[in-house]
C-alpha angles and dihedrals in degrees: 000000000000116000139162132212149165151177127277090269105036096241093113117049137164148189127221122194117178137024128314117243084224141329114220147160112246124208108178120132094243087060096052097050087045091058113011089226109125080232144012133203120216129185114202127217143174103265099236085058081066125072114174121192106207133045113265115202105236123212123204104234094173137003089280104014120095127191124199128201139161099278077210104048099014096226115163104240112150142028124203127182113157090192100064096012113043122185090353135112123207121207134211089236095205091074093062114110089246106013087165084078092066115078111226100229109183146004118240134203095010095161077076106054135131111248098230094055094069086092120006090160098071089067122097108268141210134193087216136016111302119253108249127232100297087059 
């Protein structure tokens, strides 16, 4: 696979070449408060498949994990721990240009789930924001 991605403002972009390890949705608390999305979906990658133009800020959001982000626009992009993931990237795959051509294959951390995201597609659904009440 071949893909390109960015950040909100375009300040940020990257460059993927070869297959994922894996692409999943990941429910764990950290990610929540990172992102403030109830779940975020990573591809990972060996880190030389991955070239990024731009220079993300990183946070430290443990003693090996490491988060980076668009210092400008502050969206999530990258996540870096040496310890579980050597020499590996893995990459908030909505930002990516088309993320619809890469299959989500799993959900992670599940024992941390919200709730109410066991079955989000049992909800009523819109393709764009609902009238209110006025119509």
């Amino acid at each position: 696979m071949q893909a390109k991605g960015r950040c909100h403002c375009g300040a940020i972009s990257y460059a993927v070449a070869g297959e994922p390890v894996y692409h999943a949705l990941c429910h764990c608390s950290d990610c929540r408060r990172a992102t403030g999305a109830p779940g975020v979906s990573w591809a990972l990658f060996a880190r030389e498949a991955v070239t990024i133009a731009g220079e993300p800020k990183a946070y430290a959001s443990s003693e090996q994990a490491r988060r980076h982000f668009c210092g400008d626009c502050g969206t999530s992009l990258f996540y870096t721990n040496e310890s579980v993931f050597p020499g590996q990237i893995d990459i908030q795959s909505a930002t990516l240009d088309d993320p619809g051509t890469l299959p989500l294959q799993c959900h992670i951390q599940t024992a941390e789930r919200i709730v109410w995201m066991e079955h989000p597609q049992d909800l009523p659904q819109f393709e764009r924001y609902p009238a209110g009440p006025e119509g």
